[in-house]
C-alpha positions in Angstrom: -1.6 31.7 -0.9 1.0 28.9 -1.1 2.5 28.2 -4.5 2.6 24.6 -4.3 -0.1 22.2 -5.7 -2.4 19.8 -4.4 -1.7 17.4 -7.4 0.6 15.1 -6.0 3.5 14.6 -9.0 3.9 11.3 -9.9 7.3 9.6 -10.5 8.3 6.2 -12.4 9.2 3.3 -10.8 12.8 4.1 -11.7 13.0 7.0 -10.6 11.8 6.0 -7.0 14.1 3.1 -7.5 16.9 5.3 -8.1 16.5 7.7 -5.6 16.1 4.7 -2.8 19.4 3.6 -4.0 20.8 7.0 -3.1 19.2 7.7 -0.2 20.6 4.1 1.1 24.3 4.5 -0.3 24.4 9.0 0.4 26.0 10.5 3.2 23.6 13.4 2.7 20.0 13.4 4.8 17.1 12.2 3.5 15.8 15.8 3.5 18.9 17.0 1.6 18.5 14.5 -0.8 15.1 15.1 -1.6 15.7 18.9 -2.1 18.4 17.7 -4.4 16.4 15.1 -6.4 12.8 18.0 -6.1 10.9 15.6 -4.1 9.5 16.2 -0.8 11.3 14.6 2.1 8.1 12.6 3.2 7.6 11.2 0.0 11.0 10.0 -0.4 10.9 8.4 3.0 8.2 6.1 2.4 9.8 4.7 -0.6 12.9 3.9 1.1 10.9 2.1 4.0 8.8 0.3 1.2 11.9 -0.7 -0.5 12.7 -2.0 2.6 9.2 -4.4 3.1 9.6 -5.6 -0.1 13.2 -6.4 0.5 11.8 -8.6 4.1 13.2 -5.8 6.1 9.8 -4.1 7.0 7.7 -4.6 10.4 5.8 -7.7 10.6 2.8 -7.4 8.8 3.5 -4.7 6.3 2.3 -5.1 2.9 5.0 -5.6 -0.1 4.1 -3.4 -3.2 3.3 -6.6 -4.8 0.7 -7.9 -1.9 -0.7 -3.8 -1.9 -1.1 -4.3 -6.0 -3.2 -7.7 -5.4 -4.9 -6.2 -3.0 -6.3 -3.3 -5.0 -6.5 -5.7 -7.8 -8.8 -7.6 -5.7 -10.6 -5.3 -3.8 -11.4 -3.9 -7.5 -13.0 -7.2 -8.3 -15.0 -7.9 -5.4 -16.7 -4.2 -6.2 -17.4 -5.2 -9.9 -19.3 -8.1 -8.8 -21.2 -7.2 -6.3 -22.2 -4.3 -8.9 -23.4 -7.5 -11.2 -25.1 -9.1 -8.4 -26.9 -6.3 -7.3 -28.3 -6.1 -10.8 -28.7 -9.5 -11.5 -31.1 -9.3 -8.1 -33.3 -6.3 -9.6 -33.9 -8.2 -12.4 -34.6 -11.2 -11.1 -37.8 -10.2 -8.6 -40.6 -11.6 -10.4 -38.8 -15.0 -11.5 -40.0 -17.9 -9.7 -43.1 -15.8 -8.3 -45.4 -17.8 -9.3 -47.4 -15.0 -11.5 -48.1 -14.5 -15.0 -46.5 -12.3 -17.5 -49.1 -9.7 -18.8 -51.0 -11.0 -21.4 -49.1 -8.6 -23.9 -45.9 -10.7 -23.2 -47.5 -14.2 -23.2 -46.9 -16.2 -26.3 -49.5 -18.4 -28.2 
C-alpha cells in the first residue's frame, strides 16, 4: 500500500508564484526542484506553463487563470439559474390554465 494520499495538498498563490520564479531562473530540473520545494514534478510543471499563458507565452487558445476563474464563475451561475428556472416552471403549471382554484382556496 503506497504511503502517499489522494488529497491533493493545496499551496498559496505565493508559493506557486515563488516556485515558478525558481524553476524559470534554477539551473536545477524541474524534477530536482520539486523534490527540493516537496512538490511533485507534474504539479510544478503546470504552473510554470500557466505562468507562462498568463504572461501571453502559452499556445493559442489557452485559458489565462483569470479567463479559467470567469469561466468557473460563470459556469457556476448559469447552474444557479437554471436551478431557479426549473423551479419557477414546477410552480407555474396550473397558471394561465384556465381552471379554478378549489373552492377551499377561492376567496369571497
Amino acid at each position: 500500500m503506497s504511503s502517499k494520499s489522494n488529497m491533493s495538498k493545496r499551496y498559496t498563490a505565493e508559493f506557486k508564484r515563488d516556485a515558478v520564479a525558481l524553476a524559470l531562473s534554477s539551473e536545477k530540473t524541474v524534477t530536482e526542484l520539486a523534490r527540493d520545494l516537496g512538490v511533485s514534478p507534474e504539479g510544478l510543471r503546470g504552473w510554470v506553463k500557466q505562468a507562462k499563458v498568463d504572461r501571453g507565452e502559452g499556445p493559442a487558445g489557452a485559458l489565462t487563470t483569470a479567463e479559467r476563474e470567469e469561466l468557473v464563475r460563470l459556469r457556476r451561475k448559469v447552474r444557479e439559474q437554471e436551478a431557479t428556472i426549473e423551479v419557477l416552471g414546477k410552480g407555474g403549471h396550473d397558471r394561465g390554465s384556465g381552471k379554478r382554484p378549489p373552492s377551499s382556496l377561492r376567496t369571497r
